[in-house]
C-alpha positions as CSV (number, residue, x, y, z in Angstrom):
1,X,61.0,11.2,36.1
2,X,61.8,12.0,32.2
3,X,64.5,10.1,32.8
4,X,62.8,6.9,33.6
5,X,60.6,7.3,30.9
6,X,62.7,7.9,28.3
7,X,64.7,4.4,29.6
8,X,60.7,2.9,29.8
9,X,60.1,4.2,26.1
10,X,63.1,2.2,24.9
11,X,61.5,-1.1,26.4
12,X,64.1,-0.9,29.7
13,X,61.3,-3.5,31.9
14,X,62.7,-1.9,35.3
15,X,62.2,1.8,34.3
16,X,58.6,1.1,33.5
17,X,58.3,-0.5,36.9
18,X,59.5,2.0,38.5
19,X,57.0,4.7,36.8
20,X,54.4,2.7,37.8
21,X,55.4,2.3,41.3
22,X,55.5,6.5,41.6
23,X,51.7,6.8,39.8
24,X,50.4,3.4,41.5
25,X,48.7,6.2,44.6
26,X,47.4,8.7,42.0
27,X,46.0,5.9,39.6
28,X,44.1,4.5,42.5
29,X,42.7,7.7,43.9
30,X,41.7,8.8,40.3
31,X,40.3,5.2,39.6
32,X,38.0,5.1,42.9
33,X,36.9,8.6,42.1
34,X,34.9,6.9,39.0
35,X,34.5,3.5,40.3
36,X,32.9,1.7,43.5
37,X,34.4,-1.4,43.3
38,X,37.8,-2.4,44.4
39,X,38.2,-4.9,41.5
40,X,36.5,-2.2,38.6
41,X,39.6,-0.1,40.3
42,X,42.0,-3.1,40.2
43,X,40.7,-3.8,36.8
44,X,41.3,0.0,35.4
45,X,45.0,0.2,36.6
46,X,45.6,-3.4,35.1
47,X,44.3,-2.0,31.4
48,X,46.3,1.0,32.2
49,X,49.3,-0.5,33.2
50,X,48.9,-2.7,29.6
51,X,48.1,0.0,27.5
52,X,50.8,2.3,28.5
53,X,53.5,-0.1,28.3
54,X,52.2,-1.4,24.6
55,X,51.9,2.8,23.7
56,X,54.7,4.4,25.5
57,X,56.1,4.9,22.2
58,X,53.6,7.3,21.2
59,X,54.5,9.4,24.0
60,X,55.5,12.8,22.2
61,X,57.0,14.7,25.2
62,X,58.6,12.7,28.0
63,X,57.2,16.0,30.6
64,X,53.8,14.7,29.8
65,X,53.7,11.2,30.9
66,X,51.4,11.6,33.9
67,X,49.0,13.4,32.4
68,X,49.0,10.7,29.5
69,X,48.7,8.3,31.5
70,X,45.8,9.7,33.6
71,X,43.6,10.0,30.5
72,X,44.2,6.5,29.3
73,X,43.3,5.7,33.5
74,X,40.0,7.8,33.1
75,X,39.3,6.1,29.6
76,X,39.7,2.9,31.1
77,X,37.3,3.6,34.0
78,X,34.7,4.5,31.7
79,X,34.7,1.8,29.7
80,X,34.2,-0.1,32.7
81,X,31.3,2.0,33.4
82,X,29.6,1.2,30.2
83,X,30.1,-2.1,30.4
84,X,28.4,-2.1,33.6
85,X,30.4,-1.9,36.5
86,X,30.2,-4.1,39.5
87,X,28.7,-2.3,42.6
88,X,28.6,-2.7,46.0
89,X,25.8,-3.6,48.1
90,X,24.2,-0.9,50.0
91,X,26.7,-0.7,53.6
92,X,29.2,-3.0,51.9
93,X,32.4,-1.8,52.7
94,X,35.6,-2.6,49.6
95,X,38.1,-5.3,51.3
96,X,41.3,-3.6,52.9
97,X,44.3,-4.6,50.4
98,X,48.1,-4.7,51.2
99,X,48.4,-0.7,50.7
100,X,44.9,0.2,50.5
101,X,43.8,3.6,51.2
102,X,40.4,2.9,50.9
103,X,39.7,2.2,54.3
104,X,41.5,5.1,55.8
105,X,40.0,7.9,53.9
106,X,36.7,6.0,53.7
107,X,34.4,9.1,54.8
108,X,36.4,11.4,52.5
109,X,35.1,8.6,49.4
110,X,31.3,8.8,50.8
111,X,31.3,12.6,50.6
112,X,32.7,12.3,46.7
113,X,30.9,9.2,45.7
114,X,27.8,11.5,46.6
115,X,29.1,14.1,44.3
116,X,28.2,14.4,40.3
117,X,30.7,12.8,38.5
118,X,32.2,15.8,36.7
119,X,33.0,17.7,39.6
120,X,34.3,14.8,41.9
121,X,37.0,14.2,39.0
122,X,37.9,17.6,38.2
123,X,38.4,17.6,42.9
124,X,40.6,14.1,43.1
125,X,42.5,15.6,39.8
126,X,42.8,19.1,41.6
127,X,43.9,18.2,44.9
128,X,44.5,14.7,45.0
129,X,47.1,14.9,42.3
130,X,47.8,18.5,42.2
131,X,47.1,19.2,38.6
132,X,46.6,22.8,37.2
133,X,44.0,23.8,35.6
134,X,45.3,24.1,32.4
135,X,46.8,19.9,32.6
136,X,42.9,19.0,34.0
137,X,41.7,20.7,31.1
138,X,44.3,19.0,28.8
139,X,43.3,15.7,30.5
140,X,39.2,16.2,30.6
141,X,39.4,17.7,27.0
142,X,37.3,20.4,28.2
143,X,37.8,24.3,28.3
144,X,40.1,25.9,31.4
145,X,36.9,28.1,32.1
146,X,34.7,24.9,32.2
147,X,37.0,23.7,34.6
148,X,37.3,26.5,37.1
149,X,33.4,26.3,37.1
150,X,33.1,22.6,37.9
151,X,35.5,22.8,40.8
152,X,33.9,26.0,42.1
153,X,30.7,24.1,42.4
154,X,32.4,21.0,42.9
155,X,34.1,22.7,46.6
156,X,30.2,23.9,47.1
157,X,28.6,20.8,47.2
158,X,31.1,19.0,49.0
159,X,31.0,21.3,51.8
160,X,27.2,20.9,51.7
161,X,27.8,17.4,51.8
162,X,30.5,17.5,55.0
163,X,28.1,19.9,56.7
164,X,25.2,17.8,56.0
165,X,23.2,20.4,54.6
166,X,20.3,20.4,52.7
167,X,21.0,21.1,49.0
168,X,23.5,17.9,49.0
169,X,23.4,15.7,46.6
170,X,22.9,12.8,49.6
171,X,19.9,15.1,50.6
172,X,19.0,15.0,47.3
173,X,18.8,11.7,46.6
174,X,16.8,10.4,49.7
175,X,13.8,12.1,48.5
């Protein structure tokens, strides 16, 4: 892969492609784990997508692309956040696109759309996209012991979720 960004960094149209192509799965995972909408998701890879190609040039170490690229995606989604994100209506389920995962991991998204935000990021960046502690720390700008923590209680609550216990944030929130 540093091969295909240092041929992306020097403007080479079909390397850059081809980067995107490989992070086009973890982008959307990553997106959806701060945003409901299909199109706010849609929406954050486009400004991603944008960004990175203007910046790629500001890239320091080729070995660090994803996890550059990640924290422009997570920047992105939050802007979209503040600006006030479109959301579904309550049942709605996000139209099925060409490779869409959405629909087939559907009940995994319910159980971390019910999470806190914090730790349903620092889960989709632990084991969705098998980043170490250290890089999720790098990536959140928080502390590796701050990290640990969040997906400790993070692993918690989604098994309190799956097991439907009360305690859950779900639970929680029908009060």
């Amino acid at each position: 892969m540093d091969f295909l960004v240092k041929k992306a960094k020097k403007k080479d149209k079909t390397a850059f492609v081809a980067l995107m192509e490989r992070q086009k799965i973890a982008m959307y995972k990553v997106a959806k784990s701060y945003l409901r909408s299909e199109e706010d998701v849609a929406d954050a890879i486009q400004e991603t997508i944008l960004t990175c190609y203007e910046k790629l040039d500001s890239l320091e170490k080729e070995q660090y692309f994803k996890t550059w690229l990640i924290r422009i995606l997570i920047n992105k989604c939050k802007d979209i956040q503040k600006a006030g994100c479109r959301e579904f209506l309550p049942g709605q389920m996000p139209e099925q696109g060409g490779t869409c995962m959405a629909l087939e991991n559907y009940e995994f998204y319910e159980l971390l759309k019910a999470l806190d935000e914090k730790y349903r990021t620092v889960l989709v960046l632990y084991y969705a996209e098998g980043f170490k502690v250290r890089e999720i720390a790098q990536i959140l700008e928080l502390e590796e012991n701050t990290v640990k923590t969040r997906l400790s209680r993070g692993r918690k609550q989604l098994a309190r979720e799956y097991r439907g216990e009360p305690g859950g944030c779900v639970s929680e929130m029908a009060k």
